[in-house]
C-alpha positions as protocol buffer text, in pm:
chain_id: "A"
residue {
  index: 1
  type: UNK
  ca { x: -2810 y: 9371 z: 565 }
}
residue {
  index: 2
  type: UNK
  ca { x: -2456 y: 9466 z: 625 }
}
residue {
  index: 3
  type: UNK
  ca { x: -2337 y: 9668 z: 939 }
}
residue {
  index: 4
  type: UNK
  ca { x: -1951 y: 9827 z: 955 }
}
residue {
  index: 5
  type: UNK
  ca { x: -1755 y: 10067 z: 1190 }
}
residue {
  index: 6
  type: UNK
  ca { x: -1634 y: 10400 z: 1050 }
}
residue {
  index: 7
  type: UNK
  ca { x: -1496 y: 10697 z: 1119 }
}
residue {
  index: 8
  type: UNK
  ca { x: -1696 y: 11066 z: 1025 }
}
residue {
  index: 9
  type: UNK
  ca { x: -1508 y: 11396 z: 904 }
}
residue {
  index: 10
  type: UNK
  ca { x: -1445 y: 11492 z: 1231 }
}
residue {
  index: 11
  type: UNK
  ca { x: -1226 y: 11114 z: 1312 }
}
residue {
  index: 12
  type: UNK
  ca { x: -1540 y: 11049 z: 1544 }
}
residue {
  index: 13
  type: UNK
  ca { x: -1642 y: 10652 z: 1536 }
}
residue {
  index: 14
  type: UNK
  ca { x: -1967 y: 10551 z: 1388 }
}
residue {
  index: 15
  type: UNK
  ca { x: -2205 y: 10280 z: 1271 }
}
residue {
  index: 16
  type: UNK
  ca { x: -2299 y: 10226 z: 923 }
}
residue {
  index: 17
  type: UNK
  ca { x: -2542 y: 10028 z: 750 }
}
residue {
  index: 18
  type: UNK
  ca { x: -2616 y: 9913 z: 425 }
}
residue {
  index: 19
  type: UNK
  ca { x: -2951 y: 9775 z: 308 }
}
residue {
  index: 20
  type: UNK
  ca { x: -3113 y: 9744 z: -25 }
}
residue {
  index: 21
  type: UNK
  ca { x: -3207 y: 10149 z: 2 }
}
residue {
  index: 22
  type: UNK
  ca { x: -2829 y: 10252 z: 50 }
}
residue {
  index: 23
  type: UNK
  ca { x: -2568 y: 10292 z: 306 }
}
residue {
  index: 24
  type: UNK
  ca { x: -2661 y: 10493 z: 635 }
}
residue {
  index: 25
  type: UNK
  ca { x: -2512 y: 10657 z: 930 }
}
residue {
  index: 26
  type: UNK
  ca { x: -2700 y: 10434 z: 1182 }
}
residue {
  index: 27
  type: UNK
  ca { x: -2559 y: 10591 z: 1509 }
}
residue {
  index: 28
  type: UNK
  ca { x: -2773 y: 10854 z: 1408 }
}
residue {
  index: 29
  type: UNK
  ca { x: -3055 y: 10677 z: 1270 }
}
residue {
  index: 30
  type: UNK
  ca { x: -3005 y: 10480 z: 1719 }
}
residue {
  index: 31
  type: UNK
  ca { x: -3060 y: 10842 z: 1825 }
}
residue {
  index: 32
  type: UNK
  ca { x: -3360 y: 10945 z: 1647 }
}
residue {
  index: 33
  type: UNK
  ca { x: -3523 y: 10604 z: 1734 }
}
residue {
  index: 34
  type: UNK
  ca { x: -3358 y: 10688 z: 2104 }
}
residue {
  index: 35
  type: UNK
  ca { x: -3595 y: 11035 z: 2092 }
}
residue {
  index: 36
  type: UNK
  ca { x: -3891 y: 10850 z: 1947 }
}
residue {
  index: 37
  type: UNK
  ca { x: -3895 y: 10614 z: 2216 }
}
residue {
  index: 38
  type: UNK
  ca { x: -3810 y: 10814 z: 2487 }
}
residue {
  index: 39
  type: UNK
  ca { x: -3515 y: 10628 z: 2583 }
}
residue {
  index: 40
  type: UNK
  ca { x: -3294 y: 10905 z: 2750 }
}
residue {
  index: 41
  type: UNK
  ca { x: -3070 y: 10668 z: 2953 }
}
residue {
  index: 42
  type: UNK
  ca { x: -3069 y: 10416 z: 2667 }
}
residue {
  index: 43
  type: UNK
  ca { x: -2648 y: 10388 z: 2543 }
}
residue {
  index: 44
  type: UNK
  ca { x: -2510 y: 10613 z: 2248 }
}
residue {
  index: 45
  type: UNK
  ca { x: -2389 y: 10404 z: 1937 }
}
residue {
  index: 46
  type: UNK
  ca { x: -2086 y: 10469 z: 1821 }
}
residue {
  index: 47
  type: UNK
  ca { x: -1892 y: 10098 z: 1856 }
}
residue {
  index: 48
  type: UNK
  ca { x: -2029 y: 9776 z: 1699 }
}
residue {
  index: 49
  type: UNK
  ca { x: -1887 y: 9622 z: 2003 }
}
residue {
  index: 50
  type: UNK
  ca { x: -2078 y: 9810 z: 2283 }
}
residue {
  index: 51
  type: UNK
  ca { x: -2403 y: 9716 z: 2082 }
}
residue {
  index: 52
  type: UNK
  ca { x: -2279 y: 9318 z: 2133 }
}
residue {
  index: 53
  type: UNK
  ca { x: -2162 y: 9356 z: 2474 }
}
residue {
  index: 54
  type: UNK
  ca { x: -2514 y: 9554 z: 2572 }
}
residue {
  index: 55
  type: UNK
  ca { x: -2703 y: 9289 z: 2373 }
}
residue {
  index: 56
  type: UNK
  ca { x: -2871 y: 9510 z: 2114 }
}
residue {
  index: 57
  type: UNK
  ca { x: -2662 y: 9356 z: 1799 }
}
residue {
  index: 58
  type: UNK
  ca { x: -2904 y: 9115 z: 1588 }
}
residue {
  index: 59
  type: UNK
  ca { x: -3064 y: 9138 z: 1265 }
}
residue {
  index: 60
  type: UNK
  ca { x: -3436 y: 9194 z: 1458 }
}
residue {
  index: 61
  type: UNK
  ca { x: -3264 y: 9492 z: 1611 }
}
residue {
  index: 62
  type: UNK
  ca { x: -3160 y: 9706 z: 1326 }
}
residue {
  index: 63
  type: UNK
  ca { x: -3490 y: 9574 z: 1128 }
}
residue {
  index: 64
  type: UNK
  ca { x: -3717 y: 9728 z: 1420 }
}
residue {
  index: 65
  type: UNK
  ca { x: -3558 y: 10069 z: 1440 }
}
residue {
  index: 66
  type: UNK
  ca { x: -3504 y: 10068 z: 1054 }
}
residue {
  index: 67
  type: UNK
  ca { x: -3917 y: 10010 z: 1034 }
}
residue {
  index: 68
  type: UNK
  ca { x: -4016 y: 10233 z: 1317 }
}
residue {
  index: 69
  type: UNK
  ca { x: -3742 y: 10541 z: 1211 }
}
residue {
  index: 70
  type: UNK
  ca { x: -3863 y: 10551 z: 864 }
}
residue {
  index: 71
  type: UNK
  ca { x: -4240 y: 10554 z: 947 }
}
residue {
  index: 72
  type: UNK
  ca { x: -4208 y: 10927 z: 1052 }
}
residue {
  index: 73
  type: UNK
  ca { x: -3846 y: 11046 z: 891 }
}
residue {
  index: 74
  type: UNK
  ca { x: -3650 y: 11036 z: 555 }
}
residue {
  index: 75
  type: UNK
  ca { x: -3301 y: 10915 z: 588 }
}
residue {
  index: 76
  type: UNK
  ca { x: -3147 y: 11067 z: 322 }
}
residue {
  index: 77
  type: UNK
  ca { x: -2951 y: 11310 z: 579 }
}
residue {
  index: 78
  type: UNK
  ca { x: -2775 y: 11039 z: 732 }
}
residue {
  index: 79
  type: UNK
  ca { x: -2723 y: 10845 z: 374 }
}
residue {
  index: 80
  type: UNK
  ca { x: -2336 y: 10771 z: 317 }
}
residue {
  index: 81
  type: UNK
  ca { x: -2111 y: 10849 z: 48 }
}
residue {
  index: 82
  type: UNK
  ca { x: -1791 y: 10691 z: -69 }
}
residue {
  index: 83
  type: UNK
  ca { x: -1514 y: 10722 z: 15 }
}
residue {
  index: 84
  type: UNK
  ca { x: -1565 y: 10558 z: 350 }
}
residue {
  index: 85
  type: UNK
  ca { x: -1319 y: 10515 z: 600 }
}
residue {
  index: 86
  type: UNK
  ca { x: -1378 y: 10234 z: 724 }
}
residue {
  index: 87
  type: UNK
  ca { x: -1286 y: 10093 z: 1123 }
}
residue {
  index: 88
  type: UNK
  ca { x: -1262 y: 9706 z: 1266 }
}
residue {
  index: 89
  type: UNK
  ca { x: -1595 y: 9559 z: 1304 }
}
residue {
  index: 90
  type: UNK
  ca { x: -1463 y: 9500 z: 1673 }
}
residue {
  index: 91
  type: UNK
  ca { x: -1175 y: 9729 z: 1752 }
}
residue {
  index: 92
  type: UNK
  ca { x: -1084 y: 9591 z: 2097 }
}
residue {
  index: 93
  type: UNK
  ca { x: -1164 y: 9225 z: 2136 }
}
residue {
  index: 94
  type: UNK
  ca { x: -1119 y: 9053 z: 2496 }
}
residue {
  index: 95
  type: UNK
  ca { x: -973 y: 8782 z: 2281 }
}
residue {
  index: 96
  type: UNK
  ca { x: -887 y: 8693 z: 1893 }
}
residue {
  index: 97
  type: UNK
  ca { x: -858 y: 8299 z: 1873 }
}
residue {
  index: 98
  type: UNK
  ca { x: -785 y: 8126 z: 1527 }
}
residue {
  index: 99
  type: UNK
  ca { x: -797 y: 7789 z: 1407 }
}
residue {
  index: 100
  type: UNK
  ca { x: -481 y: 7577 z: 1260 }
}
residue {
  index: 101
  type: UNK
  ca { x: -521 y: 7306 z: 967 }
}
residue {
  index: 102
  type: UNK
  ca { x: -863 y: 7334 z: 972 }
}
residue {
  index: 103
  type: UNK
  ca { x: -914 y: 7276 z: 599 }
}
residue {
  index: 104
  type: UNK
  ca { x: -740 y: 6911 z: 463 }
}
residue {
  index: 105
  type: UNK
  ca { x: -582 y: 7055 z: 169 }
}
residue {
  index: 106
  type: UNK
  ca { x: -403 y: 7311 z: 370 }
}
residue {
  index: 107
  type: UNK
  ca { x: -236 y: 7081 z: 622 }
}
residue {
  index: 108
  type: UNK
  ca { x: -160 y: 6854 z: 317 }
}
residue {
  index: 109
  type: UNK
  ca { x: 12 y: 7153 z: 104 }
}
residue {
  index: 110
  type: UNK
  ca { x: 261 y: 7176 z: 443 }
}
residue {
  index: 111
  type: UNK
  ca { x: 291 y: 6876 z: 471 }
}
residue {
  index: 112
  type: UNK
  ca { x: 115 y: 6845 z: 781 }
}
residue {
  index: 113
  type: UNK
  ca { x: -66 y: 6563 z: 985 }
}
residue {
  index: 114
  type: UNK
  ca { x: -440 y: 6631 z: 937 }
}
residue {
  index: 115
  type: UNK
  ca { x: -543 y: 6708 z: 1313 }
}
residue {
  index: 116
  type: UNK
  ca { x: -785 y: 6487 z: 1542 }
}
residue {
  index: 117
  type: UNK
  ca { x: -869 y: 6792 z: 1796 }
}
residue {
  index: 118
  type: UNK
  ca { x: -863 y: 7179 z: 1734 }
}
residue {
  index: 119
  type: UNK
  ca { x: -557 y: 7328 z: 1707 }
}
residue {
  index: 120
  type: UNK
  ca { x: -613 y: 7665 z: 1870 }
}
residue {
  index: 121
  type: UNK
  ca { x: -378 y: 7971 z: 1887 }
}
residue {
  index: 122
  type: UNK
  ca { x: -407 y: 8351 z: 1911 }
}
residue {
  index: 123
  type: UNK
  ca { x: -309 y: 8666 z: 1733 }
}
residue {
  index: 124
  type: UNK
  ca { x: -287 y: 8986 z: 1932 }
}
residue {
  index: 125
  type: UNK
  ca { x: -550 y: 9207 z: 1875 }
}
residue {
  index: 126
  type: UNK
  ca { x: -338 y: 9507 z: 1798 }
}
residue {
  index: 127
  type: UNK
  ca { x: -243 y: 9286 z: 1465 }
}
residue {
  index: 128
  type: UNK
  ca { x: -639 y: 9373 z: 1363 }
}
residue {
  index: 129
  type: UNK
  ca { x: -656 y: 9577 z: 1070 }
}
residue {
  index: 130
  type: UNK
  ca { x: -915 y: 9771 z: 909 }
}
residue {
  index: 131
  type: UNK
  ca { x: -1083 y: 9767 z: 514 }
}
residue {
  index: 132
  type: UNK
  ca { x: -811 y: 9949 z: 270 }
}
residue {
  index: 133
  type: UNK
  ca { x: -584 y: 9951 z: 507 }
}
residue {
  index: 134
  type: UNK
  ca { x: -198 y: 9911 z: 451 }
}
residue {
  index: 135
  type: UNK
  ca { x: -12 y: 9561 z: 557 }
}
residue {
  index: 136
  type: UNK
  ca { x: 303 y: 9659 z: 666 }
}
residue {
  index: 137
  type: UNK
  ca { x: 568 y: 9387 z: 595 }
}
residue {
  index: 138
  type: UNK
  ca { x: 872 y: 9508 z: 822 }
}
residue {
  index: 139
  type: UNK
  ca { x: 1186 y: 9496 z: 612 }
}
residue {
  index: 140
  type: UNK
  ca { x: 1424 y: 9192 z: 633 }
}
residue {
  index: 141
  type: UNK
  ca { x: 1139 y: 8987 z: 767 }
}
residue {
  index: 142
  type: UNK
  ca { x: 1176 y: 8697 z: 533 }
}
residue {
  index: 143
  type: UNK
  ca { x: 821 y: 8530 z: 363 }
}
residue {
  index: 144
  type: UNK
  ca { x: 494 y: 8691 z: 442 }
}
residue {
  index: 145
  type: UNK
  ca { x: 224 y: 8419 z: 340 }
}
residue {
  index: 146
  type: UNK
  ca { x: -184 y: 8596 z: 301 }
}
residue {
  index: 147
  type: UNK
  ca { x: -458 y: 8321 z: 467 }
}
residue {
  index: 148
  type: UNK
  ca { x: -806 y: 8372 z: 373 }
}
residue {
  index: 149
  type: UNK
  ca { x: -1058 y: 8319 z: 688 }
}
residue {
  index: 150
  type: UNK
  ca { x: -1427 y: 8315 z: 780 }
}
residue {
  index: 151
  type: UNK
  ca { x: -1438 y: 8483 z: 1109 }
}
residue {
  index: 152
  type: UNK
  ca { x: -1720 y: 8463 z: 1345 }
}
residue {
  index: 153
  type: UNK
  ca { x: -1763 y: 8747 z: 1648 }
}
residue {
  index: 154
  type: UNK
  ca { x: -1914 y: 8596 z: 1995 }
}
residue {
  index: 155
  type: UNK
  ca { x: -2243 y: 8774 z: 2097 }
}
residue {
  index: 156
  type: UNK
  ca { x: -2274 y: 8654 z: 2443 }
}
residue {
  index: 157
  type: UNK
  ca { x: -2063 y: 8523 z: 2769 }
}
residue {
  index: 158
  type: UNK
  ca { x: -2056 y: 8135 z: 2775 }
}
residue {
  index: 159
  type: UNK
  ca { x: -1816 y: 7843 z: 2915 }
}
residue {
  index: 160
  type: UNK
  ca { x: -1859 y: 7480 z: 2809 }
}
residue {
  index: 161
  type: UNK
  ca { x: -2067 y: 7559 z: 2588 }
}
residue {
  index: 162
  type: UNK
  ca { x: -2292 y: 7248 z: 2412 }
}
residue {
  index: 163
  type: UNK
  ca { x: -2204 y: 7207 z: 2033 }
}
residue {
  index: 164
  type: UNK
  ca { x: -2600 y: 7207 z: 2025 }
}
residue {
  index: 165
  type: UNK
  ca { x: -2642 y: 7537 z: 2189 }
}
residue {
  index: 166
  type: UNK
  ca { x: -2303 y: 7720 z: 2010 }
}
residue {
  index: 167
  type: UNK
  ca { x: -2450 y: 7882 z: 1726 }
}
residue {
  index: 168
  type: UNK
  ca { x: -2695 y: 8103 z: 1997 }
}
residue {
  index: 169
  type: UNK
  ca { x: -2335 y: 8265 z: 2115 }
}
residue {
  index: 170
  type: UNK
  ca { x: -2257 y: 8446 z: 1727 }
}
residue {
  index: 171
  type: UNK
  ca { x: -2337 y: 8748 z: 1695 }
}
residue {
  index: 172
  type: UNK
  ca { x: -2220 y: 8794 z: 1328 }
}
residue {
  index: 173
  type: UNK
  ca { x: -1924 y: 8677 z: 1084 }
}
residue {
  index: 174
  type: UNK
  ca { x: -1675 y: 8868 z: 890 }
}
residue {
  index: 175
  type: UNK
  ca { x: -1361 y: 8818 z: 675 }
}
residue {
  index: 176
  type: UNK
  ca { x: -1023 y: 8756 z: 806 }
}
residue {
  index: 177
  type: UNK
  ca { x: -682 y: 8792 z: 618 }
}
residue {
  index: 178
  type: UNK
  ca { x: -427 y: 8600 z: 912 }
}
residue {
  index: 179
  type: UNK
  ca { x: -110 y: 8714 z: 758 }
}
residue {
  index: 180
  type: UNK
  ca { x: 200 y: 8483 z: 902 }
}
residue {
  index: 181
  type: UNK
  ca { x: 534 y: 8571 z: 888 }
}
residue {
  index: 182
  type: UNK
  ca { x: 592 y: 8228 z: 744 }
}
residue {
  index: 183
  type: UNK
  ca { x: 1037 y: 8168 z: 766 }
}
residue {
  index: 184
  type: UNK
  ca { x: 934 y: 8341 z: 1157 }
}
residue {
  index: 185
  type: UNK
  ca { x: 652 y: 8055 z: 1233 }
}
residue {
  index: 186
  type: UNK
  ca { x: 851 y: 7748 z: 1083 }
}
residue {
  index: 187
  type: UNK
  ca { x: 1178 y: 7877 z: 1279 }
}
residue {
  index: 188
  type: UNK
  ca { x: 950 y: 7884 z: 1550 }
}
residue {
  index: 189
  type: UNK
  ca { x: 781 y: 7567 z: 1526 }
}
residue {
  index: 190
  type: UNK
  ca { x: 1141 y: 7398 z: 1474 }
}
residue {
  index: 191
  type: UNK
  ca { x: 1230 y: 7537 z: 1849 }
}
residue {
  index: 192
  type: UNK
  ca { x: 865 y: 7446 z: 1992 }
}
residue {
  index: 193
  type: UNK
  ca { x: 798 y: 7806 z: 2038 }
}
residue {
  index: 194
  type: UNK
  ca { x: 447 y: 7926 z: 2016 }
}
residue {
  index: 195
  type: UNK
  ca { x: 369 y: 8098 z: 1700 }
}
residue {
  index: 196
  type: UNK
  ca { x: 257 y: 8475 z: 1883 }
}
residue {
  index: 197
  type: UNK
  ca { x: 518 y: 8679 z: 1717 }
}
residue {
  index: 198
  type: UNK
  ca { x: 459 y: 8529 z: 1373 }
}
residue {
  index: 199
  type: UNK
  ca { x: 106 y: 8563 z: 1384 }
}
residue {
  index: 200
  type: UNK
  ca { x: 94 y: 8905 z: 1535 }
}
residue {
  index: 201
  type: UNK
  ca { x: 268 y: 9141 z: 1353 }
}
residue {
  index: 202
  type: UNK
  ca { x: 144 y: 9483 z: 1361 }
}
residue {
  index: 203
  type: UNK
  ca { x: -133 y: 9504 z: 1104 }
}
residue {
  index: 204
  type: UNK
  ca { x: -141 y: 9107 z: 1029 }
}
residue {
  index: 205
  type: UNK
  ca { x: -495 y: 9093 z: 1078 }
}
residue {
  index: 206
  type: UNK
  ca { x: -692 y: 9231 z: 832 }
}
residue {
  index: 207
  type: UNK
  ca { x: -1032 y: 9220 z: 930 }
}
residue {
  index: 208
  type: UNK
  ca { x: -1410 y: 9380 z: 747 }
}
residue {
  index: 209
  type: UNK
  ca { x: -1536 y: 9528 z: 616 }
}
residue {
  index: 210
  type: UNK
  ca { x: -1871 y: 9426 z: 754 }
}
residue {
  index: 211
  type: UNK
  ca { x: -2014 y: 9247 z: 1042 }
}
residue {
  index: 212
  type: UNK
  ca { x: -2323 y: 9026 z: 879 }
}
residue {
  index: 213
  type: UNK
  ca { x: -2575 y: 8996 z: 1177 }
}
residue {
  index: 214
  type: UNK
  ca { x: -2583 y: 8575 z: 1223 }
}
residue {
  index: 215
  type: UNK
  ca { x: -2933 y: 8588 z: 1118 }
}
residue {
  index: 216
  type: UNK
  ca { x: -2861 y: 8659 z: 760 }
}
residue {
  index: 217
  type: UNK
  ca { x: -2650 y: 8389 z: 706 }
}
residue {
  index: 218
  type: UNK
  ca { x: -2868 y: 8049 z: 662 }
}
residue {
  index: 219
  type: UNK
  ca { x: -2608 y: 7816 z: 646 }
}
residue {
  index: 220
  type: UNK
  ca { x: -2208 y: 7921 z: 756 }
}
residue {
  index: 221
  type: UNK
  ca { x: -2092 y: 7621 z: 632 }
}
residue {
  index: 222
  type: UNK
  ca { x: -2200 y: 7713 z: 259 }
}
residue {
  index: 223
  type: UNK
  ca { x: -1987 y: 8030 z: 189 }
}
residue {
  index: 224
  type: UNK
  ca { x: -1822 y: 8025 z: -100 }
}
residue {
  index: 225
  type: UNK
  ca { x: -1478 y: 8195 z: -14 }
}
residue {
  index: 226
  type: UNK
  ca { x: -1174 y: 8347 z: -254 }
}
residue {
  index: 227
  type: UNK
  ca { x: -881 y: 8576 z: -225 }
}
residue {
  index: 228
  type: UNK
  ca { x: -680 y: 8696 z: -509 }
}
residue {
  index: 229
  type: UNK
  ca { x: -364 y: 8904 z: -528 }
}
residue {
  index: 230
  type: UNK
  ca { x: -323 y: 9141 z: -764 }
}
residue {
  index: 231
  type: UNK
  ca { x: -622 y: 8995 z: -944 }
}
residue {
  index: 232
  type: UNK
  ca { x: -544 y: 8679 z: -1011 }
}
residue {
  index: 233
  type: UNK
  ca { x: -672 y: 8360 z: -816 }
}
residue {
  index: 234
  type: UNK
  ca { x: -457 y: 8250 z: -505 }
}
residue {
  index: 235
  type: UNK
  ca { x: -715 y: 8076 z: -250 }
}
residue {
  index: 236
  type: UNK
  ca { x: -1064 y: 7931 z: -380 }
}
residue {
  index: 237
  type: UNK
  ca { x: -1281 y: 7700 z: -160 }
}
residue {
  index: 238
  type: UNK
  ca { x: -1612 y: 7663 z: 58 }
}
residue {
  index: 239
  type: UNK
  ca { x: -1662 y: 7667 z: 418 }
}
residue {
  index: 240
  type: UNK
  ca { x: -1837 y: 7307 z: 401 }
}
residue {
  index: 241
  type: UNK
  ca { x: -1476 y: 7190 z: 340 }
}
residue {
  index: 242
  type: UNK
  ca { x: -1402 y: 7289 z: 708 }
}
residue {
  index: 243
  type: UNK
  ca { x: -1239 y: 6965 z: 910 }
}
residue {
  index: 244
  type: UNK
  ca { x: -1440 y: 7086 z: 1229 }
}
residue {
  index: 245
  type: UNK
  ca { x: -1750 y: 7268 z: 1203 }
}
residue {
  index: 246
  type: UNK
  ca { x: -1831 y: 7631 z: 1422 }
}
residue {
  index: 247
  type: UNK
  ca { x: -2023 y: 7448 z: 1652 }
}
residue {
  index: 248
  type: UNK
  ca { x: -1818 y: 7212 z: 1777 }
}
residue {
  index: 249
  type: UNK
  ca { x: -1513 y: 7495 z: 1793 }
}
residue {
  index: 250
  type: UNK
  ca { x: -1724 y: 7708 z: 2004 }
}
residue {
  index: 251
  type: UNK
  ca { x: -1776 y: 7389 z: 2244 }
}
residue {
  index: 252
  type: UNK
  ca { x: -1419 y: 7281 z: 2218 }
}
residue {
  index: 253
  type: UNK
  ca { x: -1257 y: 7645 z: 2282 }
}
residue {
  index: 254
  type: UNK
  ca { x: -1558 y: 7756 z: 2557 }
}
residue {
  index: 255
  type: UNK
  ca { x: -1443 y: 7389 z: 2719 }
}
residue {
  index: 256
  type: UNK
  ca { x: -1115 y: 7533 z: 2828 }
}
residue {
  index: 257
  type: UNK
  ca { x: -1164 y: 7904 z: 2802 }
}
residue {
  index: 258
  type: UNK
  ca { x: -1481 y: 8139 z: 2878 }
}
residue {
  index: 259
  type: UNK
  ca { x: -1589 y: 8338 z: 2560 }
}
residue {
  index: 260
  type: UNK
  ca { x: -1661 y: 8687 z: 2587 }
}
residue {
  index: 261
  type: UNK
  ca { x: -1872 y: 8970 z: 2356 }
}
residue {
  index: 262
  type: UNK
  ca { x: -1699 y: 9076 z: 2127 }
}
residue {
  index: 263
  type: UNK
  ca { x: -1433 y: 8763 z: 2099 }
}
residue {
  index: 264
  type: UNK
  ca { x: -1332 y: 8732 z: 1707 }
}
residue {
  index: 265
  type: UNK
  ca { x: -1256 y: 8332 z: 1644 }
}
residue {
  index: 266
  type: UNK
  ca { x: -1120 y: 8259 z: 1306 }
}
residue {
  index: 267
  type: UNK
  ca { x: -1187 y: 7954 z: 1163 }
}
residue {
  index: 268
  type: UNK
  ca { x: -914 y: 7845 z: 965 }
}
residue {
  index: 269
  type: UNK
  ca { x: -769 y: 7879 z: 591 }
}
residue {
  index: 270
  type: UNK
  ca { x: -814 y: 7641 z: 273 }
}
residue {
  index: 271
  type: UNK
  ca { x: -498 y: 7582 z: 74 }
}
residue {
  index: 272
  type: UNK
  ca { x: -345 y: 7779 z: -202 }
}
residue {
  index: 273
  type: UNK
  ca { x: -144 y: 8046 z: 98 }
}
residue {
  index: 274
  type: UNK
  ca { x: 134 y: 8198 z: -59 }
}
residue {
  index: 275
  type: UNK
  ca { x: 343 y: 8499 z: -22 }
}
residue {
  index: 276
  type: UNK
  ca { x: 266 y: 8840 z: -49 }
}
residue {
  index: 277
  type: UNK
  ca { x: 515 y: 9180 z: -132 }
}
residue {
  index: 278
  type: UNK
  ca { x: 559 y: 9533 z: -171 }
}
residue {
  index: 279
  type: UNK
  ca { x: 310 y: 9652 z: -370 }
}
residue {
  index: 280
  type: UNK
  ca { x: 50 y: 9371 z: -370 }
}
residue {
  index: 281
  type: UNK
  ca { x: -344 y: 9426 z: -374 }
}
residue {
  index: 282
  type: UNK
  ca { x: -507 y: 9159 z: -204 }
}
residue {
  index: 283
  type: UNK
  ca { x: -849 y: 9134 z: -206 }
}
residue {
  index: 284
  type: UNK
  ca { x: -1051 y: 8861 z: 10 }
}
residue {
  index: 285
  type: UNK
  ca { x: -1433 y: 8758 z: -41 }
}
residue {
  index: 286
  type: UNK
  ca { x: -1667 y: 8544 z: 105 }
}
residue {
  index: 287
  type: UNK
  ca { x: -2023 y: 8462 z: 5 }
}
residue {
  index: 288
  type: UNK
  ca { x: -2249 y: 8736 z: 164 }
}
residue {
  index: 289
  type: UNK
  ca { x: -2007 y: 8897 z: 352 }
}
residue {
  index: 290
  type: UNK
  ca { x: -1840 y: 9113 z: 126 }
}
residue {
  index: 291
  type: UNK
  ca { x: -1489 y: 9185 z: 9 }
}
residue {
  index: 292
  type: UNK
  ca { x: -1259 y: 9303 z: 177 }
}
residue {
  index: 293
  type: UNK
  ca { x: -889 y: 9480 z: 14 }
}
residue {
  index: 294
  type: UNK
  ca { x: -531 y: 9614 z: 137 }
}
residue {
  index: 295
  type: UNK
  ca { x: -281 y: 9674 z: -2 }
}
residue {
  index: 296
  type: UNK
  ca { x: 112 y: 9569 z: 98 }
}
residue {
  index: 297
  type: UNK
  ca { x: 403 y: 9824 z: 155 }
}
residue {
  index: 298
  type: UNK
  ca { x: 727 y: 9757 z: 280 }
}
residue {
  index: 299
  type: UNK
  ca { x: 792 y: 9949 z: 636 }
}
């Protein structure tokens, strides 16, 4: 079961859903359950992010209105037809958090000291952008390297959290592209300046399509992960090969800062980054979790 934000003919915001029957406008499949129940007061759909801040996201949820909906209705008005266009899973997060040299071969390919603690830094969440869309590369900027990631989105409000207790904060995982303006970051990291500006270009974080409730997923670090540009191979690996594991970089992060709903942390890219131009296609998939693609245009 995958879920996904998206925007209907008239540029209103929706949820969609895709099962093993098809791909559905839940927001409207919420309200008719809403009316069934009785739930008046109960809060409209239309964000993937107010159902994790109001607690409703989770595989049980959209399995219980899915069973009790189609006991009296068909859905085939609300079924969904390409083309699609598709939104953010989480188009406002409080915070978007990503993890350096988290994979060995990567920090070996720059050359770069295998870490003994998290290295933690953040994008800007106006870098997110969605499925199909267009990574702008602003002229004259120098190398633009892709960076395949797992991401995972935080379901509920915690601080120090226990590495034994982390995995009851997800709320679901997507894919994450964390473009770097590469010449930008090493000039950067020559000076000791943090690496915001490099990392958080507008539309450097490509980010979808789908957010995978946590329940589907039996095993996070077992996703077999690839991008390719233009077709052809550029990053292959698995999550096992992750230096530090989600639960302990939910305990490590919620140590120093409170997570929120909605927070997107991404966990870090295996080797094999390299640049990306004008007219590239990337396309980035992980086990159960989809694929997601944008293109690259020069601004």
């Amino acid at each position: 079961m995958k879920t996904f934000a998206y925007y209907d003919d008239a540029n209103i915001p929706r949820i969609g859903i895709e099962t093993e029957s098809g791909i559905f406008d839940f927001s409207r499949i919420w309200e008719f359950f809403k009316d069934y129940k009785g739930l008046r007061q109960a809060t409209a759909l239309h964000f993937l992010q107010v159902m994790i801040e109001n607690d409703y996201y989770s595989l049980q949820t959209f399995q219980e209105v899915l069973q009790i909906v189609t006991g009296f209705r068909s859905l085939e008005d609300v079924r969904l037809r390409e083309p699609i266009r598709y939104d953010v899973p989480v188009a406002r997060p409080p915070k978007l958090l990503c993890l350096g040299r988290n994979y060995r071969a990567h920090a070996e390919e720059w050359g770069s000291q295998v870490p003994d603690s998290p290295i933690v830094f953040s994008k800007l969440p106006s870098s997110l952008l969605p499925h199909r869309g267009q990574i702008e590369i602003p002229r004259g900027s120098g190398r633009i390297d892709h960076e395949l990631e797992l991401a995972l989105v935080i379901g509920k409000k915690g601080k120090r959290i226990s590495a034994e207790k982390a995995m009851d904060y997800i709320a679901g995982y997507t894919i994450a592209n964390d473009i770097t303006a590469r010449d930008r970051q090493l000039q950067d990291m020559k000076k000791s300046y943090p690496w915001t500006i490099s990392k958080s270009y507008d539309t450097f974080c490509p980010c979808g399509p789908f957010l995978i409730p946590k329940d589907v997923i039996n095993d996070p670090h077992q996703l077999n992960m690839e991008l390719k540009v233009n077709g052809t191979t550029k990053q292959k690996a698995n999550t096992r090969d992750m230096i530090f594991k989600i639960p302990d970089i939910i305990a490590y992060i919620s140590y120093h800062i409170t997570l929120s709903p909605g927070d997107i942390i991404c966990t870090g890219t295996p080797e094999g980054t390299l640049p990306i131009v004008a007219g590239d296609r990337i396309t980035a998939r992980i086990d159960h979790l989809g694929v997601l693609e944008n293109s690259v245009v020069e601004r």
